[in-house]
C-alpha positions as a LaTeX table, in Angstrom:
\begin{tabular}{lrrr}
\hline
Residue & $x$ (\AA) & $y$ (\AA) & $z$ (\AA) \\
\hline
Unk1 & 0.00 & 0.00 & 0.00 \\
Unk2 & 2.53 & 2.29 & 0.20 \\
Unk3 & 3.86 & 2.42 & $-2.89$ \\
Unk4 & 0.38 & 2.68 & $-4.21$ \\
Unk5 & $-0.77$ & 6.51 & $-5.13$ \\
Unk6 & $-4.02$ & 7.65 & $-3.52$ \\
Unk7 & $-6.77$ & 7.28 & $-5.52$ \\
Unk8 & $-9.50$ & 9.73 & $-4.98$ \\
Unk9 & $-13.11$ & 7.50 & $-5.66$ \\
Unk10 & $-16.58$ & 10.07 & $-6.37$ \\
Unk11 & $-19.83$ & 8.75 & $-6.08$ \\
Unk12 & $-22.55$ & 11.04 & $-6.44$ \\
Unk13 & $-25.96$ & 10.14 & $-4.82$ \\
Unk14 & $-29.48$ & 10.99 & $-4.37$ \\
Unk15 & $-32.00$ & 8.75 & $-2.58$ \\
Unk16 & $-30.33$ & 5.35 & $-2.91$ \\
Unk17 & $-30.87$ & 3.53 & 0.39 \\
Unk18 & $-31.44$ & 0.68 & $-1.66$ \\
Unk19 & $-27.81$ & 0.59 & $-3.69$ \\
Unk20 & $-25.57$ & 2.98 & $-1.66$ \\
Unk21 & $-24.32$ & 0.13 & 0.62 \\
Unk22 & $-23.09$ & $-2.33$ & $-2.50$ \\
Unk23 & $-21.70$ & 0.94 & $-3.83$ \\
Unk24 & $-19.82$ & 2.03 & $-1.53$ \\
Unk25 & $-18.76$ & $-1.71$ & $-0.11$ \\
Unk26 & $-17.73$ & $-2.33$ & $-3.81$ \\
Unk27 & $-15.08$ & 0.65 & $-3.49$ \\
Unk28 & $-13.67$ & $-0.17$ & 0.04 \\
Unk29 & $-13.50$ & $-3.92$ & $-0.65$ \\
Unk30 & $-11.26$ & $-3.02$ & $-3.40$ \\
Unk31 & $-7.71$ & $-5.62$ & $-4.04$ \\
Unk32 & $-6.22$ & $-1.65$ & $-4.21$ \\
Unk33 & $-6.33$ & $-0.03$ & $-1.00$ \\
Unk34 & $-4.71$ & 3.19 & $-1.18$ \\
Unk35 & $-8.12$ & 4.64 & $-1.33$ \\
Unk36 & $-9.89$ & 8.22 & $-0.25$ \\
Unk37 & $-13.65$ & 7.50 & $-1.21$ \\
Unk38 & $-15.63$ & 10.97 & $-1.14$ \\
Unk39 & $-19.58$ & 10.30 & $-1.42$ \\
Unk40 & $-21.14$ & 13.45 & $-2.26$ \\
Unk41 & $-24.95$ & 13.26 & $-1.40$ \\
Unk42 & $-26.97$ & 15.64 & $-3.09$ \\
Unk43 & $-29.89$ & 16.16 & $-0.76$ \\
Unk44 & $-31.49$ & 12.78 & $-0.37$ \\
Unk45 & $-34.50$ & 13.18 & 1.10 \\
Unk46 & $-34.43$ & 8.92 & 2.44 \\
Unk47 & $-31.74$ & 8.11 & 4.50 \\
Unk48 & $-28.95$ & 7.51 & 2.43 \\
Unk49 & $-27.02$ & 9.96 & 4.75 \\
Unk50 & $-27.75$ & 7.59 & 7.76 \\
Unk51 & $-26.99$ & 4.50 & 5.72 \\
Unk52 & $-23.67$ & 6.25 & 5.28 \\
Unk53 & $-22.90$ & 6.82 & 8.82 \\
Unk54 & $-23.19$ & 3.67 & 9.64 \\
Unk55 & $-20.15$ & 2.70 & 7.89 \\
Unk56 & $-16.72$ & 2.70 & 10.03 \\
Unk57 & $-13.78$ & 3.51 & 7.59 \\
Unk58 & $-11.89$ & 6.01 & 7.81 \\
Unk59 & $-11.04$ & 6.28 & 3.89 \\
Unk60 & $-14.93$ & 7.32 & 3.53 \\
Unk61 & $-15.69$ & 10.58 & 3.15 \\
Unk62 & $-19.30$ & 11.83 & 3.21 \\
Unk63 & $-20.02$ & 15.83 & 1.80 \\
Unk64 & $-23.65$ & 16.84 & 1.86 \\
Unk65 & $-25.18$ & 19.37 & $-0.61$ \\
Unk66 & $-27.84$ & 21.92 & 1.15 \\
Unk67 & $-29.46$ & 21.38 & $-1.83$ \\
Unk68 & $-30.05$ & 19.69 & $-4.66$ \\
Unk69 & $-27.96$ & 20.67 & $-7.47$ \\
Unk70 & $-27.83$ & 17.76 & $-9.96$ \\
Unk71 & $-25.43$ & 14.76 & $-10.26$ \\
Unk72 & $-22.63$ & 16.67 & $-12.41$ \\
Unk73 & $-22.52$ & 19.25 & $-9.43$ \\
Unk74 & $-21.96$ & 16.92 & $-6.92$ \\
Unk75 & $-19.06$ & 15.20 & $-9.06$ \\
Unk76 & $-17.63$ & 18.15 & $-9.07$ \\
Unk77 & $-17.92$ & 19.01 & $-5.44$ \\
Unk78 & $-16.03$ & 15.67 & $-5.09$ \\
Unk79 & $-13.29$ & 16.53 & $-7.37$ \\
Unk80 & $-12.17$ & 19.79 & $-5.88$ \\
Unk81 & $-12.41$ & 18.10 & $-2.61$ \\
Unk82 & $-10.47$ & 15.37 & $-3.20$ \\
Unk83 & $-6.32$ & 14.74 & $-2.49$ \\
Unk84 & $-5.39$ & 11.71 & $-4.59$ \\
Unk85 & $-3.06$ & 11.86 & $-7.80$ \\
Unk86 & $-5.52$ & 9.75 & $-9.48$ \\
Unk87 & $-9.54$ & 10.26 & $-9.57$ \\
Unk88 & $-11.85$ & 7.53 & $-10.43$ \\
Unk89 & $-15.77$ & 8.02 & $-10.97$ \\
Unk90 & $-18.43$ & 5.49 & $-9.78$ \\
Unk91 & $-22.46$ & 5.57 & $-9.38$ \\
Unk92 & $-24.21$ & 5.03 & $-6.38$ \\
Unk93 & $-26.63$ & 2.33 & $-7.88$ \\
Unk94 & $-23.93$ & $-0.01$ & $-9.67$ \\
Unk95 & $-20.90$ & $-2.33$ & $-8.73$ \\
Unk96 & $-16.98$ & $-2.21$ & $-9.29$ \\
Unk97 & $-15.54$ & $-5.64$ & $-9.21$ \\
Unk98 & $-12.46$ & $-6.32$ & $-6.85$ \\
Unk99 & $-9.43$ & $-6.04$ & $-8.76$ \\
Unk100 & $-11.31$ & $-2.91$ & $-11.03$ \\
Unk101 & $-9.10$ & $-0.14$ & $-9.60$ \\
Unk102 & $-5.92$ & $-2.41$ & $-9.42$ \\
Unk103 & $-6.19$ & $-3.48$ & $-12.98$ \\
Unk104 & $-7.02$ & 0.13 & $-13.83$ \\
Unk105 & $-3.87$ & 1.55 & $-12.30$ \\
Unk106 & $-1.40$ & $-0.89$ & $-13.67$ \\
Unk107 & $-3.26$ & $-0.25$ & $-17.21$ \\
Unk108 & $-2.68$ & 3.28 & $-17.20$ \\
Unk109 & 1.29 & 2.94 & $-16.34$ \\
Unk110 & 1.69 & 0.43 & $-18.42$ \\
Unk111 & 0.42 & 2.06 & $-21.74$ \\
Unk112 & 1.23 & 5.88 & $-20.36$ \\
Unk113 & $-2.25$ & 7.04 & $-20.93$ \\
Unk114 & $-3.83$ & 10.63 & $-18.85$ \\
Unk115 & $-7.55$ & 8.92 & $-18.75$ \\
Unk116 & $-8.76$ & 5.43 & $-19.33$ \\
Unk117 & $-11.97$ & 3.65 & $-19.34$ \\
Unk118 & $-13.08$ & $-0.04$ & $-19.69$ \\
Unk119 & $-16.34$ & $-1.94$ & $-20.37$ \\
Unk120 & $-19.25$ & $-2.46$ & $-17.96$ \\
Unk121 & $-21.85$ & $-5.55$ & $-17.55$ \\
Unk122 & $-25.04$ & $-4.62$ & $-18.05$ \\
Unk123 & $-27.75$ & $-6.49$ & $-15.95$ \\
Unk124 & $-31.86$ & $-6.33$ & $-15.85$ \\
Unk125 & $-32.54$ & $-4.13$ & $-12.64$ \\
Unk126 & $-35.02$ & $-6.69$ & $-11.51$ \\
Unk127 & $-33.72$ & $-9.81$ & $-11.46$ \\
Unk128 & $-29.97$ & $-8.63$ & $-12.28$ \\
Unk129 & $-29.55$ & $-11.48$ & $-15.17$ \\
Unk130 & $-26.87$ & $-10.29$ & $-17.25$ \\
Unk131 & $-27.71$ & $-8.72$ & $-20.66$ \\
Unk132 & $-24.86$ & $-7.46$ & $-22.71$ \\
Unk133 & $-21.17$ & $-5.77$ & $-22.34$ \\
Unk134 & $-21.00$ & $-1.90$ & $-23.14$ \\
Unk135 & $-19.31$ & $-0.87$ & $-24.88$ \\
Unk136 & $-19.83$ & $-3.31$ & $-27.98$ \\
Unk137 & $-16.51$ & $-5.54$ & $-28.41$ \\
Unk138 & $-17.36$ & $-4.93$ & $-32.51$ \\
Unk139 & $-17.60$ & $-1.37$ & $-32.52$ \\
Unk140 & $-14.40$ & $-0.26$ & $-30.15$ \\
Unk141 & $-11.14$ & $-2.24$ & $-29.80$ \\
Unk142 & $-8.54$ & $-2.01$ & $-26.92$ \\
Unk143 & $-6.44$ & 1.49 & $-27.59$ \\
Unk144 & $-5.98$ & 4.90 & $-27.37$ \\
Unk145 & $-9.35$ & 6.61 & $-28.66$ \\
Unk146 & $-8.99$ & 10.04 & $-30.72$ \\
Unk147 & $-11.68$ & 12.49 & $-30.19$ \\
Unk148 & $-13.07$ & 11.79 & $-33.71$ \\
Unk149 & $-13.68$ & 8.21 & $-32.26$ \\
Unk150 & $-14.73$ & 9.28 & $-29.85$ \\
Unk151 & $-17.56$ & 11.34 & $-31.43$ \\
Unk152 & $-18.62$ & 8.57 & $-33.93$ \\
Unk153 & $-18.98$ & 6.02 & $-30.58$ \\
Unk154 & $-19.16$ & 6.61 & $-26.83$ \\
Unk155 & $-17.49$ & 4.12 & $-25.17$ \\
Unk156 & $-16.97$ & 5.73 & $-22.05$ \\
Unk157 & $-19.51$ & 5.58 & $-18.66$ \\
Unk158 & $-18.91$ & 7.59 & $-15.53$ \\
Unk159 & $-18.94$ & 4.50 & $-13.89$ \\
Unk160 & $-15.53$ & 3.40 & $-15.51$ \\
Unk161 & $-13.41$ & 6.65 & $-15.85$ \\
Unk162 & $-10.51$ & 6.92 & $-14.01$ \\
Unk163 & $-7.16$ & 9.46 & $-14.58$ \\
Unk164 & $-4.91$ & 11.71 & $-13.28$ \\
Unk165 & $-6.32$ & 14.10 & $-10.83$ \\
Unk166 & $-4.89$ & 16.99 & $-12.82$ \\
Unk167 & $-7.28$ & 16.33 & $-15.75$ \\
Unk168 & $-10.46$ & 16.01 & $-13.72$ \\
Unk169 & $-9.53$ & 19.55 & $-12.13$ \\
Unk170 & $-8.36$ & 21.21 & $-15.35$ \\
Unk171 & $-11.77$ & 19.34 & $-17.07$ \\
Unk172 & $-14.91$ & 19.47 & $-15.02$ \\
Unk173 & $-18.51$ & 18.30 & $-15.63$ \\
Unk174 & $-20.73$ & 20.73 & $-17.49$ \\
Unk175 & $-22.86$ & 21.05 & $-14.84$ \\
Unk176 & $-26.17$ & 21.86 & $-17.71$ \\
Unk177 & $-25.82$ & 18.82 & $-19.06$ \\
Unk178 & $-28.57$ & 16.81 & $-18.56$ \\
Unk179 & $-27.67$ & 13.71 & $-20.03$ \\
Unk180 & $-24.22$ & 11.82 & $-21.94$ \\
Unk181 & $-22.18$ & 13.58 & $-18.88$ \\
Unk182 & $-19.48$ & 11.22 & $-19.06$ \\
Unk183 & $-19.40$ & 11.61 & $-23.13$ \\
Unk184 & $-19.35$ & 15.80 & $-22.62$ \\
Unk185 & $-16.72$ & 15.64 & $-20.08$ \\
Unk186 & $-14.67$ & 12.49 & $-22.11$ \\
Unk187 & $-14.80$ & 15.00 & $-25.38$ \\
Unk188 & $-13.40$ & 17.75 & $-23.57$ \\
Unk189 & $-10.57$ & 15.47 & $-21.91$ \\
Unk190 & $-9.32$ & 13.81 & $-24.95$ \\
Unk191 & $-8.67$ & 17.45 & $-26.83$ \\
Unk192 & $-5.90$ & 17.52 & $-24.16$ \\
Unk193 & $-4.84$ & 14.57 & $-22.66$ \\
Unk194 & $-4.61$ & 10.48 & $-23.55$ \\
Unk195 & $-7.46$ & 8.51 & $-23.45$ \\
Unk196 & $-6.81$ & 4.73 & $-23.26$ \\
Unk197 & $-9.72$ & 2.38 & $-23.58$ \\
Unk198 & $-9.48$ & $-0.97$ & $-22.12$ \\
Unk199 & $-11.27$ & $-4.14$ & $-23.04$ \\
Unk200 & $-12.02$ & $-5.67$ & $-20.01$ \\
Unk201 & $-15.48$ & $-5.88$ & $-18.05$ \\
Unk202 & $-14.57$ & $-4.53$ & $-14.65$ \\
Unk203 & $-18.03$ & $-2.95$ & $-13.66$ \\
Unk204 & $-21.57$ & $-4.17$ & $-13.31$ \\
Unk205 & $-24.36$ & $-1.79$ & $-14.43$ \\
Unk206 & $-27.81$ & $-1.54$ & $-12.78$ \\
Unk207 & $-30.20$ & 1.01 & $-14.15$ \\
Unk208 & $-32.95$ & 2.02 & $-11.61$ \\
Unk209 & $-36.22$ & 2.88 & $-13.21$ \\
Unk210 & $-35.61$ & 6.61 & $-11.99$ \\
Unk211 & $-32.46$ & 6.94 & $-13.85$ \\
Unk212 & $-31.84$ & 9.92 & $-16.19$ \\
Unk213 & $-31.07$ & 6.99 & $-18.55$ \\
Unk214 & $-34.81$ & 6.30 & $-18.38$ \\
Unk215 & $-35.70$ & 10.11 & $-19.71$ \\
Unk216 & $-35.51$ & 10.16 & $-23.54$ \\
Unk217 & $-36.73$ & 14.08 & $-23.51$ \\
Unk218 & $-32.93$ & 14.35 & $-21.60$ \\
Unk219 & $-31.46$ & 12.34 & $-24.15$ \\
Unk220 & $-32.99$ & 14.89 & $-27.12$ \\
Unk221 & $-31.52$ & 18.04 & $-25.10$ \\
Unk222 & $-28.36$ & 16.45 & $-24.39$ \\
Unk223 & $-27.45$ & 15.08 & $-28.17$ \\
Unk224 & $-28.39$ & 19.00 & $-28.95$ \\
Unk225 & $-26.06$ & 19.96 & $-26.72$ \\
Unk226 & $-23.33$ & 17.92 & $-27.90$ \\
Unk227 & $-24.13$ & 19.16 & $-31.47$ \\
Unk228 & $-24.17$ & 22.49 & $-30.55$ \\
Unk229 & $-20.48$ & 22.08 & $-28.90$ \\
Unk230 & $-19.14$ & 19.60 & $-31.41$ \\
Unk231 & $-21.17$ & 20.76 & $-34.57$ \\
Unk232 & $-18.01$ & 21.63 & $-36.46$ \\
Unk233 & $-16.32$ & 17.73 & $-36.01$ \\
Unk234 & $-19.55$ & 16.26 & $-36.10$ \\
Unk235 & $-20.57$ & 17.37 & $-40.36$ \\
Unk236 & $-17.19$ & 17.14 & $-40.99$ \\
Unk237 & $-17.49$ & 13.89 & $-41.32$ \\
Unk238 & $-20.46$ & 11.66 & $-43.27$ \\
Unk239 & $-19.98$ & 8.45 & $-40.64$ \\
Unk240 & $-19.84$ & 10.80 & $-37.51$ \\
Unk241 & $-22.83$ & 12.41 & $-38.74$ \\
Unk242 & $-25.11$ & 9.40 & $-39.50$ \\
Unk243 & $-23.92$ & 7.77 & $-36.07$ \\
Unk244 & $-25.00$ & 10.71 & $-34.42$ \\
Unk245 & $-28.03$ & 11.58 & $-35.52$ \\
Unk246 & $-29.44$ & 8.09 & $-35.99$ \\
Unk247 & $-28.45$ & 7.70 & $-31.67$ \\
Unk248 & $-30.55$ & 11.34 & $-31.44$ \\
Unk249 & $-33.43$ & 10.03 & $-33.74$ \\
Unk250 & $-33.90$ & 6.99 & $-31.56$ \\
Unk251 & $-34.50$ & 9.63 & $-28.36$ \\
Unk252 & $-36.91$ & 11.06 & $-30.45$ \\
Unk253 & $-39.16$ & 8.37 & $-31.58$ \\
Unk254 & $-38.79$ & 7.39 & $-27.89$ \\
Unk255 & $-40.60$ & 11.01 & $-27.08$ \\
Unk256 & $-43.12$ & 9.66 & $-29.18$ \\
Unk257 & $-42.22$ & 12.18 & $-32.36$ \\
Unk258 & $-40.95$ & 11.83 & $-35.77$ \\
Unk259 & $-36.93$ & 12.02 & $-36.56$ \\
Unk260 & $-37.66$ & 13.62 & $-39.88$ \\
Unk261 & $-35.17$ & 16.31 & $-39.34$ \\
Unk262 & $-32.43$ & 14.15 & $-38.36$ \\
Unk263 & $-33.48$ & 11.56 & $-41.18$ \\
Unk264 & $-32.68$ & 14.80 & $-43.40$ \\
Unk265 & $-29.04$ & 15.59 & $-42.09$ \\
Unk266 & $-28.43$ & 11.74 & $-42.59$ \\
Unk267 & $-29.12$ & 11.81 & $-45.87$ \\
Unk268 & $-27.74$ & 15.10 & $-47.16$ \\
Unk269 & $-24.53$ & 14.16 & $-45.43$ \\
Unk270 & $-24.34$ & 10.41 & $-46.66$ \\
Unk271 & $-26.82$ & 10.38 & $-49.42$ \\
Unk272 & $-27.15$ & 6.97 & $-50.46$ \\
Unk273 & $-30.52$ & 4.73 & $-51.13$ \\
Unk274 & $-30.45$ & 3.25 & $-47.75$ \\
Unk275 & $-30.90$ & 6.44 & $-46.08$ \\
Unk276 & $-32.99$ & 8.22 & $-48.89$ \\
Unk277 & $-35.72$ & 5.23 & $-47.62$ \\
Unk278 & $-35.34$ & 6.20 & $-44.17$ \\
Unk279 & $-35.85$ & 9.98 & $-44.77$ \\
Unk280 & $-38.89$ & 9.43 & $-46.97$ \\
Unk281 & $-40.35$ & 6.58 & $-44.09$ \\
Unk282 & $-39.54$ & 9.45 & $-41.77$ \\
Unk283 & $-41.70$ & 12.09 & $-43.72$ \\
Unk284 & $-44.33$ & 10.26 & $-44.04$ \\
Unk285 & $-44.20$ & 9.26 & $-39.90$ \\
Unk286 & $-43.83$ & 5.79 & $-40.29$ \\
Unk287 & $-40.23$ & 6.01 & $-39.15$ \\
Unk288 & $-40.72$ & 5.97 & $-35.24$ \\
Unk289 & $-43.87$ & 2.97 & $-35.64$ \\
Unk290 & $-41.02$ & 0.75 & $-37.03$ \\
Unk291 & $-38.95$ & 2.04 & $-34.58$ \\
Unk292 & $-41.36$ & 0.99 & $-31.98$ \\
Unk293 & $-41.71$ & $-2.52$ & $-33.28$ \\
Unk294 & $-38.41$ & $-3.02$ & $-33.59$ \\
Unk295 & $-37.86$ & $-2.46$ & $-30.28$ \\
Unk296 & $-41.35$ & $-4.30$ & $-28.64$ \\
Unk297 & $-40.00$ & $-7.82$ & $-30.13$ \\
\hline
\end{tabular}
């Protein structure tokens, strides 16, 4: 342990008596042990805060916002608070697996990266049987990921981010963005610093049913705000652009509307018959019913 560097661990939380335990238990049970673990609650109005109390280490931390200010806030709260030389980002509703920080670490030194991330397990919330891996082995591979990459395929979660202190402080979370924080903040990072991505499953994912995951009206407003930051990379490129927008017109047939517009950037940006068919199901609002079929079966 004491040639291990002090890793600063965030979890933001609001209202999670249910998870908060595992969450936290999942940090301080870690194979790594040089540890500060700073829980930020933002306000809960259960008794997470109690729940928390109850805990005796000494490596836990526990900040309390007067109010509530939103998740980003309170990851940021965490970050100027901490003391490690490395930060790592978790969620108060999911689970790191033992070695996740250890095999983190020694991933980072060994392939001199500023920021790396890995893939998560993703498991129903009811009866936690496991679904998939995120991110898709087919659509990322092991490596450092340019910011053009980066915009054509998230393959980062807050859940799995880890770096150098000095680019979380230097980098903060855009505190107005509702959703795709970890994708706003991982955009910023890689203009500066080296992102790594590794290959290996080192967190398990459980989405409550009042997740911002769950709100597609917050998934709209936050692919507009990553337009409206990124619009420049995004149509300079006919792949970025289709990836994008086809990821922003599923949020929208999910608010129960029609994707024509973004049907029409896919197209003039990568005209080709494939996408002429979607634009012309998408005028004629019969886009978002397949859309819903597709995704009933």
């Amino acid at each position: 342990m004491q040639n291990e560097p002090l890793v600063s661990v965030i979890i933001p939380t609001y209202n999670r008596r249910n998870t908060i335990l595992a969450s936290v238990n999942s940090v301080l049970n870690q194979t790594y042990k040089n540890i500060e673990l700073i829980v930020v609650d933002d306000c809960s109005t259960d008794d997470t805060i109690s729940i928390l109390e109850q805990i005796n280490d000494k490596r836990l931390k526990i900040i309390r916002h007067s109010e509530n200010k939103g998740q980003n806030a309170a990851r940021n709260t965490g970050i100027k608070a901490s003391t490690g030389e490395y930060i790592a980002h978790h969620d108060s509703d999911d689970i790191w697996r033992l070695n996740k920080l250890k095999v983190q670490i020694n991933k980072l030194k060994e392939v001199n990266a500023d920021v790396l991330c890995c893939q998560t397990a993703v498991n129903d919330e009811d009866t936690h049987k496991y679904l998939y891996n995120h991110p898709n082995e087919k659509l990322v591979k092991e490596g450092l990921i340019s910011y053009k990459q980066l915009l054509k395929y998230n393959c980062t979660t807050s859940q799995t981010i880890i770096g150098k202190a000095e680019c979380f402080k230097y980098v903060l979370f855009d505190e107005n963005q509702p959703r795709f924080t970890d994708w706003a903040l991982s955009l910023d990072l890689v203009k500066k610093y080296k992102l790594y991505y590794q290959q290996a499953v080192l967190v398990d994912v459980y989405q409550q049913k009042d997740s911002i995951t769950k709100n597609p009206q917050k998934g709209v407003r936050g692919m507009e705000m990553l337009f409206e930051k990124h619009k420049e990379a995004i149509l300079s490129d006919p792949e970025i652009v289709e990836s994008f927008f086809r990821k922003k017109a599923s949020f929208v047939c999910k608010t129960r509307k029609n994707p024509k517009d973004e049907m029409k950037i896919i197209f003039k940006y990568n005209p080709n018959a494939a996408n002429f068919a979607k634009y012309l199901l998408a005028v004629f609002n019969l886009y978002k019913l397949l859309f819903k079929i597709k995704n009933s079966l």
